[in-house]
KELUM-57348 format. One record per atom (N, C-alpha, C, O, CB): x, y, z; residue in one letter; atom name. Coordinates in Angstrom, 3 decimals, padded with zeros to 6 digits. Glycine has a CB too. Example, Ala and Ser with C-alpha at 12.3 -4.5 7.8 and 13.67 -1.06 7.14 Angstrom:
BEGIN
east 013.190; north -005.690; up 007.800; resn A; name N
east 012.300; north -004.500; up 007.800; resn A; name CA
east 013.200; north -003.300; up 007.800; resn A; name C
east 014.236; north -003.319; up 008.465; resn A; name O
east 011.308; north -004.473; up 009.046; resn A; name CB
east 012.850; north -002.250; up 007.080; resn S; name N
east 013.670; north -001.060; up 007.140; resn S; name CA
east 012.900; north 000.030; up 007.870; resn S; name C
east 013.409; north 001.138; up 008.039; resn S; name O
east 014.084; north -000.598; up 005.725; resn S; name CB
% end
This chain:
BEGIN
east 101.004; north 070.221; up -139.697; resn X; name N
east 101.876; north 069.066; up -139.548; resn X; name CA
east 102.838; north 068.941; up -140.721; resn X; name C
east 103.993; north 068.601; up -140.464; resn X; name O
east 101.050; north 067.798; up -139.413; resn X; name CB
east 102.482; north 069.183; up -141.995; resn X; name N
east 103.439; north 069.305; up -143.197; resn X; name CA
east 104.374; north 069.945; up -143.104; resn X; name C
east 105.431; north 069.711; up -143.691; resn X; name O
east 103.022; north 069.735; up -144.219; resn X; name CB
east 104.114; north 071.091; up -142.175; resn X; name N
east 105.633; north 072.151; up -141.967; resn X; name CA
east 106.309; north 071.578; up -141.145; resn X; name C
east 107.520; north 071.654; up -141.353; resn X; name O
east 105.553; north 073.708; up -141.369; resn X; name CB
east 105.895; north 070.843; up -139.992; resn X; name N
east 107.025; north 070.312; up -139.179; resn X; name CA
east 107.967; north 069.185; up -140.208; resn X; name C
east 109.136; north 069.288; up -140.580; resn X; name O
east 106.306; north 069.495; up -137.710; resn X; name CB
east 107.157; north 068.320; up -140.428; resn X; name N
east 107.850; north 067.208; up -141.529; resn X; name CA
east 108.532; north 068.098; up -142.643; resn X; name C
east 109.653; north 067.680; up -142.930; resn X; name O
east 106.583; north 066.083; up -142.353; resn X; name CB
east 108.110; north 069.289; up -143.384; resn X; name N
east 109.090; north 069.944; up -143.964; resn X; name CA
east 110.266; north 070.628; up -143.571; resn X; name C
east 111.161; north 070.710; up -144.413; resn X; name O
east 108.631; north 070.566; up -144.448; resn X; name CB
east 110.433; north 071.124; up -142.482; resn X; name N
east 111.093; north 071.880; up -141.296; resn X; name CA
east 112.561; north 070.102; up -140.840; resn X; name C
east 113.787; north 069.994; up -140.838; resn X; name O
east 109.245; north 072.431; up -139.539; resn X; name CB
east 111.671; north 069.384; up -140.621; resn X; name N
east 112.585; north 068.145; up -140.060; resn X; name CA
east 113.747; north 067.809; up -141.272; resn X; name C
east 114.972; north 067.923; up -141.286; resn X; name O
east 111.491; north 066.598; up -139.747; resn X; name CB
east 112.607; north 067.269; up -142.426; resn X; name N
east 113.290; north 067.215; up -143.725; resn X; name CA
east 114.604; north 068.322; up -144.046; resn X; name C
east 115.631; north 067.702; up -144.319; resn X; name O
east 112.120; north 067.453; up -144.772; resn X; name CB
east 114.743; north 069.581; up -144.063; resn X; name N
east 115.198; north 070.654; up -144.062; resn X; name CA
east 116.404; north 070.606; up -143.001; resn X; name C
east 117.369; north 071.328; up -143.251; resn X; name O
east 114.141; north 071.572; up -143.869; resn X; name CB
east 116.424; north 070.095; up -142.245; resn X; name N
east 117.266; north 070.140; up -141.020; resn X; name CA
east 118.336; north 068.481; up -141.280; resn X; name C
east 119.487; north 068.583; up -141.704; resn X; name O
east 115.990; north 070.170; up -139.342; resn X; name CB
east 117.825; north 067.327; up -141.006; resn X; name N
east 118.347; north 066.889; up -141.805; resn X; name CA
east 119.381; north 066.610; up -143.476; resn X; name C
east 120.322; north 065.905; up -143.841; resn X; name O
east 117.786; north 066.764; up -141.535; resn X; name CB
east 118.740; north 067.350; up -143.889; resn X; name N
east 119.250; north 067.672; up -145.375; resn X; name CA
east 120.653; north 068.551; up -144.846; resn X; name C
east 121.749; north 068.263; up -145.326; resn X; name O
east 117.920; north 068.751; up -146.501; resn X; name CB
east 120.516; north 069.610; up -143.849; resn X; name N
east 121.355; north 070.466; up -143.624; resn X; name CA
east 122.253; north 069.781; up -142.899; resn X; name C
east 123.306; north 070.024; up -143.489; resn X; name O
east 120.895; north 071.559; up -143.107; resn X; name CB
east 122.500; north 069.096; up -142.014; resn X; name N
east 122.939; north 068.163; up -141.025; resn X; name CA
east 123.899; north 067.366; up -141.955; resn X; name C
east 125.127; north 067.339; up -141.863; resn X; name O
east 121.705; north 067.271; up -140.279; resn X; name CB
east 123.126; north 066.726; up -142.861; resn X; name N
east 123.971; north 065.642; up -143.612; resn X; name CA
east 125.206; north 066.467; up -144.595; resn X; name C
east 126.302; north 065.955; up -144.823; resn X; name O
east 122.801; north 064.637; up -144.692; resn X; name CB
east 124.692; north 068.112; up -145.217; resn X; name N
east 125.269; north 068.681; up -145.749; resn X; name CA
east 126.757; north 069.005; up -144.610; resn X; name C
east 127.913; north 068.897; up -145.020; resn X; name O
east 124.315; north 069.673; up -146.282; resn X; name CB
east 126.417; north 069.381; up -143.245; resn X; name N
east 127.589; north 069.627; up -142.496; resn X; name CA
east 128.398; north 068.466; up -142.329; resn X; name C
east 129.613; north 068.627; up -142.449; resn X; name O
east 127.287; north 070.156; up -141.252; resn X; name CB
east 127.867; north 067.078; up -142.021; resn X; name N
east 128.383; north 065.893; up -141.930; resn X; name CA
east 129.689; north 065.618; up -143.671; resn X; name C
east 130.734; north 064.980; up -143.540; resn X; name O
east 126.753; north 064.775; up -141.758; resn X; name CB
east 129.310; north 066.182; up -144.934; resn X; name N
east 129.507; north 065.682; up -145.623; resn X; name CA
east 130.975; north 067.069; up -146.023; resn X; name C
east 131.902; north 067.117; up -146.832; resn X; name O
east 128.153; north 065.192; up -146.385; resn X; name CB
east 130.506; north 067.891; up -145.045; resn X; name N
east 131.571; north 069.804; up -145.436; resn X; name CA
east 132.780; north 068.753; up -144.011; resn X; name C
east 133.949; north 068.417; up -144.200; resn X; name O
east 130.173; north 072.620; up -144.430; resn X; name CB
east 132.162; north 068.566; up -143.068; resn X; name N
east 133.273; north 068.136; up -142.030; resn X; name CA
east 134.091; north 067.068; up -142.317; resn X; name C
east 135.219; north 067.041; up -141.824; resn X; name O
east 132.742; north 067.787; up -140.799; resn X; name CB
east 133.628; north 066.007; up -143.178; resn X; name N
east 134.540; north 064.796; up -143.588; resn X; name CA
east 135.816; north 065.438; up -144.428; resn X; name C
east 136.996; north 065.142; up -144.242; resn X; name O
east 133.622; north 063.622; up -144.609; resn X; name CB
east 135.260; north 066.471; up -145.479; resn X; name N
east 136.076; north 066.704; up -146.454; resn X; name CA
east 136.971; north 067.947; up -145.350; resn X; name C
east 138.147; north 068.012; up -145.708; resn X; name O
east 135.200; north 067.197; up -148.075; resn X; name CB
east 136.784; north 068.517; up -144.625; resn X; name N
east 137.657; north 069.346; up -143.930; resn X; name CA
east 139.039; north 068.048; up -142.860; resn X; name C
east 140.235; north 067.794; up -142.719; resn X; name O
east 136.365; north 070.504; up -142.787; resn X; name CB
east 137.837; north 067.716; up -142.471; resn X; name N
east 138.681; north 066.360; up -141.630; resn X; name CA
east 140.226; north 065.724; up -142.996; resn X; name C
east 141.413; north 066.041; up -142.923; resn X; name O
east 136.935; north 064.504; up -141.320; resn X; name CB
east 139.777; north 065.107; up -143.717; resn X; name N
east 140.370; north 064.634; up -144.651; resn X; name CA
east 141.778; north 065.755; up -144.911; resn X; name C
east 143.007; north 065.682; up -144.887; resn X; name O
east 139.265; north 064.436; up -145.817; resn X; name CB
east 140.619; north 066.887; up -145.185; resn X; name N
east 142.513; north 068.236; up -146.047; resn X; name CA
east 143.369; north 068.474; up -144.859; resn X; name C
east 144.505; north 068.937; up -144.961; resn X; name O
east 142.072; north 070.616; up -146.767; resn X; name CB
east 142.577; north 068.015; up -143.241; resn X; name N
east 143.497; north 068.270; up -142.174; resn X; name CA
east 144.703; north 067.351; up -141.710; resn X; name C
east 145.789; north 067.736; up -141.275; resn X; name O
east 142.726; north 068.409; up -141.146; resn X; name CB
east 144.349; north 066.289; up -141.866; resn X; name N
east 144.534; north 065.122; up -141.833; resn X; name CA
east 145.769; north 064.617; up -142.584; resn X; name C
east 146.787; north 064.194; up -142.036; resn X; name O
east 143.451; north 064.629; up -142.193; resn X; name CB
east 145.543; north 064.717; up -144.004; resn X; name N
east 146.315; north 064.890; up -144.961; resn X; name CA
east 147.853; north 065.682; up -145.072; resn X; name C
east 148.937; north 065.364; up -145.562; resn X; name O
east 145.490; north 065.368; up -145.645; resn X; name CB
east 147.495; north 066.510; up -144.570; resn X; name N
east 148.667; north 067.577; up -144.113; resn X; name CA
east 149.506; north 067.382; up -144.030; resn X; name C
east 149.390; north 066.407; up -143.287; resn X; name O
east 148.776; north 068.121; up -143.242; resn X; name CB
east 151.131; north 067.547; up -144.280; resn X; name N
east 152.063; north 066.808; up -143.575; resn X; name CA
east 152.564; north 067.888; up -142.915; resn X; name C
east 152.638; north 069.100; up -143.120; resn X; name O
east 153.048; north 065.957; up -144.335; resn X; name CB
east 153.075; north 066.676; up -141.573; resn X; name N
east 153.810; north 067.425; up -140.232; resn X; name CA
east 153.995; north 068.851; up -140.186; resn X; name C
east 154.068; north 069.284; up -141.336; resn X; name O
east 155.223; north 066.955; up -140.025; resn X; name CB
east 154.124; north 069.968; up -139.111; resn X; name N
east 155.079; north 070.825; up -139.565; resn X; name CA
east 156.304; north 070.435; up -138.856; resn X; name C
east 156.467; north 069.690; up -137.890; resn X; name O
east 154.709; north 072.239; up -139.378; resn X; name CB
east 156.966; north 070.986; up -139.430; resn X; name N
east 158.567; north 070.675; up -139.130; resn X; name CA
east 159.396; north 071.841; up -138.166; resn X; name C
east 160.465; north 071.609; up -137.603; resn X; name O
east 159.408; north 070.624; up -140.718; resn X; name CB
east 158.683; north 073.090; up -138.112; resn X; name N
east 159.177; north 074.337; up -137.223; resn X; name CA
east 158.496; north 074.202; up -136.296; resn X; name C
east 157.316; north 073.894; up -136.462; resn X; name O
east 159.083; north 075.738; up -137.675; resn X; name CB
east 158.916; north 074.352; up -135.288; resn X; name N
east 157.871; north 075.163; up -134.047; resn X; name CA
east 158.130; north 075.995; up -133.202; resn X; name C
east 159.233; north 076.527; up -133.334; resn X; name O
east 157.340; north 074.472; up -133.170; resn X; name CB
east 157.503; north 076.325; up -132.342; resn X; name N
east 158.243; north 077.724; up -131.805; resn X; name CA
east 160.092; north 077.769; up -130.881; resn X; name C
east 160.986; north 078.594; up -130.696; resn X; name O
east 156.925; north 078.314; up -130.512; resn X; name CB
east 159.810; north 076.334; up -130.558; resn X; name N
east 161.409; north 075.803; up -129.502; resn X; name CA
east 162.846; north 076.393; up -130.834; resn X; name C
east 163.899; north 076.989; up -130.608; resn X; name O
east 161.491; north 073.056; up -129.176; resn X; name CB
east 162.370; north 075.991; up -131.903; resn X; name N
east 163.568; north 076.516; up -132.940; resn X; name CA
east 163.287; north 077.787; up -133.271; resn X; name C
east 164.404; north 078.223; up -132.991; resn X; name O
east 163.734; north 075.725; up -134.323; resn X; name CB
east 162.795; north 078.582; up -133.581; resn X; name N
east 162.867; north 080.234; up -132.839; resn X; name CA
east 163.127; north 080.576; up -132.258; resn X; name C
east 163.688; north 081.621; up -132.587; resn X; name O
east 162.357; north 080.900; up -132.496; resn X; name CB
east 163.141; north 080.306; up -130.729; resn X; name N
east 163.738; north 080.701; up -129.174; resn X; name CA
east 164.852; north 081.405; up -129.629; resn X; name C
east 165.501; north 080.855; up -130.520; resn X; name O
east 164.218; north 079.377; up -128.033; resn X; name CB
east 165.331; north 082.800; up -129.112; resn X; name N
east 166.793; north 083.190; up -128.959; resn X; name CA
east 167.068; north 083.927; up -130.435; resn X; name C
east 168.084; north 084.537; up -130.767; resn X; name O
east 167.876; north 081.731; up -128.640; resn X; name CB
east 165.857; north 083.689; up -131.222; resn X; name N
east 166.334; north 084.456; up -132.934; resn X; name CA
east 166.178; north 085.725; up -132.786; resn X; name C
east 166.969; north 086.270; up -133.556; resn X; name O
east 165.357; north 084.092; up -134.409; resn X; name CB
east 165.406; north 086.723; up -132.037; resn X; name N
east 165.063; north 087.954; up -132.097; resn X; name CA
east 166.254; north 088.505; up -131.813; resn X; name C
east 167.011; north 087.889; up -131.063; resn X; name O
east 164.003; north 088.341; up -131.320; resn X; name CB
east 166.688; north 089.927; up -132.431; resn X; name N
east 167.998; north 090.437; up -131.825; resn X; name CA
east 167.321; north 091.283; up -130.336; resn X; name C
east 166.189; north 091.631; up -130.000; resn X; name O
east 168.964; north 091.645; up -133.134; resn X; name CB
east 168.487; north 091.356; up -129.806; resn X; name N
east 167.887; north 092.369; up -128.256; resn X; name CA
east 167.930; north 094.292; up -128.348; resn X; name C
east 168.738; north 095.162; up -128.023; resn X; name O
east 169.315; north 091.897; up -126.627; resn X; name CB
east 166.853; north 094.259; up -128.848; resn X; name N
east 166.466; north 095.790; up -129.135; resn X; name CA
east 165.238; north 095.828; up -128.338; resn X; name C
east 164.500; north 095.047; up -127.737; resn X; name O
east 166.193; north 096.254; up -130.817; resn X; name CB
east 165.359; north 097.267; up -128.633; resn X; name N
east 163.848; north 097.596; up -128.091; resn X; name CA
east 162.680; north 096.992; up -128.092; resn X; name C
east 161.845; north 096.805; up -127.207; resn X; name O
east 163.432; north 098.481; up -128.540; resn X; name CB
east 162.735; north 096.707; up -129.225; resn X; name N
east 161.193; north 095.909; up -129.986; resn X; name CA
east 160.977; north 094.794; up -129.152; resn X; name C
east 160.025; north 094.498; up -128.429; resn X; name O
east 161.315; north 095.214; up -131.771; resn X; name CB
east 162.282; north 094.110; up -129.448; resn X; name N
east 162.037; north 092.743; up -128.497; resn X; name CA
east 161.868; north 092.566; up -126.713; resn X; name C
east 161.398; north 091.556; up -126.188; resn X; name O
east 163.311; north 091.902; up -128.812; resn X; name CB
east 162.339; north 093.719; up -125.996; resn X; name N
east 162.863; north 093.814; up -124.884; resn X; name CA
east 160.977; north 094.552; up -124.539; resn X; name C
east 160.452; north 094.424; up -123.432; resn X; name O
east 164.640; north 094.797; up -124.768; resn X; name CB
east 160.425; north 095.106; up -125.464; resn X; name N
east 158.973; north 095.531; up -125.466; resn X; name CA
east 158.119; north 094.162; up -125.360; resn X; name C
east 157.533; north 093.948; up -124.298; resn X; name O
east 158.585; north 096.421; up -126.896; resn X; name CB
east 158.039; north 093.374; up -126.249; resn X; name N
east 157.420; north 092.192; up -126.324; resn X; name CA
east 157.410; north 091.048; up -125.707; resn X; name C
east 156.705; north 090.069; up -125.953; resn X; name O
east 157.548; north 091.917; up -127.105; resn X; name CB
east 158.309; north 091.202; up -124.791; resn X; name N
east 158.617; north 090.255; up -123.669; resn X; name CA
east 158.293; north 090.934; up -122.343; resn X; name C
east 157.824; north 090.313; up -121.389; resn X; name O
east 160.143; north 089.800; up -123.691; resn X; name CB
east 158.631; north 092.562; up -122.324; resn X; name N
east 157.764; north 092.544; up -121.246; resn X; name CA
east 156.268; north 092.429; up -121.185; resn X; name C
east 155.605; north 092.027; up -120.228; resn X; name O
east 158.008; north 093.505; up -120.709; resn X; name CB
east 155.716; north 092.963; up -122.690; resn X; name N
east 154.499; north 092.672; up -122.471; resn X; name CA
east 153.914; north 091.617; up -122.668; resn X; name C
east 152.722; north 091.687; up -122.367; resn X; name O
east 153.957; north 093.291; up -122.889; resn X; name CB
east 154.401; north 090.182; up -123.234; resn X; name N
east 154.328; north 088.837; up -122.564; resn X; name CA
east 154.245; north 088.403; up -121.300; resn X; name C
east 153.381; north 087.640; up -120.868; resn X; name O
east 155.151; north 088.286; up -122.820; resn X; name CB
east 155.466; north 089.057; up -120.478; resn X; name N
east 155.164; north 089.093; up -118.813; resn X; name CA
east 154.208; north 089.260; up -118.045; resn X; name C
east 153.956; north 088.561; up -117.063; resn X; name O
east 155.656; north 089.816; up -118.274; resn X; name CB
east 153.502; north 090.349; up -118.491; resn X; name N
east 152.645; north 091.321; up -118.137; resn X; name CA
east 151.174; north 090.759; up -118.650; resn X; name C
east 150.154; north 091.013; up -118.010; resn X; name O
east 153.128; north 092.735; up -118.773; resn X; name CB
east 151.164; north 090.100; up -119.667; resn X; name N
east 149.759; north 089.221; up -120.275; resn X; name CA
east 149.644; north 087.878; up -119.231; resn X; name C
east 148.732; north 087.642; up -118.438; resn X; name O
east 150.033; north 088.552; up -122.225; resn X; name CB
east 150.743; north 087.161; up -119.465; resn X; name N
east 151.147; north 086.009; up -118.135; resn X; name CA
east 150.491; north 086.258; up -117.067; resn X; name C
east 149.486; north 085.650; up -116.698; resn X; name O
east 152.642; north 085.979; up -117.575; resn X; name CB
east 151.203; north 087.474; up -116.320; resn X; name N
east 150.750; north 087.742; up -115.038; resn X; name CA
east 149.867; north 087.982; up -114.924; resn X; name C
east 149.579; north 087.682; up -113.766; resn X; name O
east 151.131; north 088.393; up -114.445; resn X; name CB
east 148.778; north 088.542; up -115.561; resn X; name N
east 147.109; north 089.244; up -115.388; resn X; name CA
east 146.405; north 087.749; up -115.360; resn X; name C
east 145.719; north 087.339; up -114.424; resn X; name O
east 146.379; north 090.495; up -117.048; resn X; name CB
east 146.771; north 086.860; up -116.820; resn X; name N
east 146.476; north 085.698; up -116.555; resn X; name CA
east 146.617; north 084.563; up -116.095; resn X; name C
east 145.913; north 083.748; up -116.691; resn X; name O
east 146.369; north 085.551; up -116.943; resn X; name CB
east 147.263; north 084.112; up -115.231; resn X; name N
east 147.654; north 083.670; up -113.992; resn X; name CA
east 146.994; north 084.435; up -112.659; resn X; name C
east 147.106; north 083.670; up -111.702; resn X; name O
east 149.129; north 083.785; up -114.012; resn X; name CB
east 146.436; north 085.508; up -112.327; resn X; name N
east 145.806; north 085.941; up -111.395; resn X; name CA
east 144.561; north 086.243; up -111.582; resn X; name C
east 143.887; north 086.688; up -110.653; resn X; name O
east 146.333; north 086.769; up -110.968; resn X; name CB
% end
């Protein structure tokens, strides 16, 4: 019976340790300010080469598999 009550104790202790790691993560997230870019102001920056004309089809092609 001591090991369970040690085992409980132990779990708790750990629990409160995650409770006390998640506040302080919560908080630095939280804190953050805005971002100010997002992907809509990128649209249209890539020049039209290969590279890009590659990456869009295979965007298409990821789309479509997932969508079906």
């Amino acid at each position: 019976m001591a090991e369970a009550t040690q085992s409980i104790s132990s779990l708790e202790e750990r629990f409160a340790q995650l409770e006390r790691q998640f506040a302080d993560l919560r908080a630095e997230v939280l804190g953050l300010p805005p971002r100010t870019k997002d992907w809509r102001r990128t649209v249209g920056m890539m020049p039209d080469d290969e590279l890009s004309r590659s990456a869009a089809r295979l965007g298409r092609e990821w789309r479509d598999l997932a969508n079906n």
